[in-house]
Kinemage of the C-alpha trace (Angstrom):
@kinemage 1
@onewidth
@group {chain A} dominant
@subgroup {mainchain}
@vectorlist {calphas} color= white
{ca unk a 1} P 149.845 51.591 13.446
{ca unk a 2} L 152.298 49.757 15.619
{ca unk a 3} L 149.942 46.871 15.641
{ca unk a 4} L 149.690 46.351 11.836
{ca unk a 5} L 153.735 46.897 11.908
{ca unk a 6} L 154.141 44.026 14.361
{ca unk a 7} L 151.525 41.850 12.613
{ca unk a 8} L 153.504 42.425 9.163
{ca unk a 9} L 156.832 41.338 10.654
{ca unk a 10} L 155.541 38.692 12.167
{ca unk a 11} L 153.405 37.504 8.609
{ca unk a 12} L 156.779 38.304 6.842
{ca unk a 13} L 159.259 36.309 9.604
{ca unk a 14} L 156.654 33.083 9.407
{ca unk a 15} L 156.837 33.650 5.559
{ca unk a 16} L 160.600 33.436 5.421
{ca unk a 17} L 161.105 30.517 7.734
{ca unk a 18} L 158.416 28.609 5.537
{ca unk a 19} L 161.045 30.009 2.377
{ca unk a 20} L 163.908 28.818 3.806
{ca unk a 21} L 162.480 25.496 4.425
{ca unk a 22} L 161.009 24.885 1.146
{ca unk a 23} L 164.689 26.185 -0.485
{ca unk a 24} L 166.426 23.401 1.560
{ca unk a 25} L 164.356 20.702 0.881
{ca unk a 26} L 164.613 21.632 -2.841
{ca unk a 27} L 168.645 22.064 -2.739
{ca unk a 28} L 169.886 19.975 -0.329
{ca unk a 29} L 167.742 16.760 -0.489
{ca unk a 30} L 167.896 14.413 -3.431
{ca unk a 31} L 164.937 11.628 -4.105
{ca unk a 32} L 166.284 7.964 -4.301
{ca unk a 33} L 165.641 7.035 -8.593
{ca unk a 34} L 163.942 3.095 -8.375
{ca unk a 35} L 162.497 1.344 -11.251
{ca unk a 36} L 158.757 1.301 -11.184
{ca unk a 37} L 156.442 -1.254 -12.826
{ca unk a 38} L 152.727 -0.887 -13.363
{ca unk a 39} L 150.213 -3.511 -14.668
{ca unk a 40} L 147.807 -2.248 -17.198
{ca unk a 41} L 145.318 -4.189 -17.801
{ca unk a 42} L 144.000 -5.249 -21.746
{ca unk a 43} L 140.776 -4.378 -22.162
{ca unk a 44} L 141.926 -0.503 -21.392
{ca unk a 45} L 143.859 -0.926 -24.669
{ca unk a 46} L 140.319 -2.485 -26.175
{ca unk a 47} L 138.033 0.275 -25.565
{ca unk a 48} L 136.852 2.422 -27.951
C-alpha cells in the first residue's frame, strides 16, 4: 500500500507541475497579432 501511495503522489505532483505550466502560459503570455496573407489560387474557385 505504501507503494501505490507514493506512486499516486508522485502521478499527482508531475500532474500539477504540468497544470501550473499550462495555466501560465495561458495567463501570462500573450501571442504577437500580424496580418497574414495567403494566395489562393483560381481554379480552386473553378471546380465543381
Amino acid at each position: 500500500m505504501p507503494t501505490l501511495f507514493r506512486f499516486l503522489s508522485v502521478v499527482a505532483v508531475i500532474g500539477g507541475i504540468i497544470y501550473g505550466t499550462i495555466f501560465a502560459l495561458a495567463n501570462f503570455v500573450s501571442p504577437k497579432s500580424r496580418e497574414m496573407t495567403v494566395v489562393v489560387p483560381a481554379d480552386k474557385f473553378l471546380k465543381k
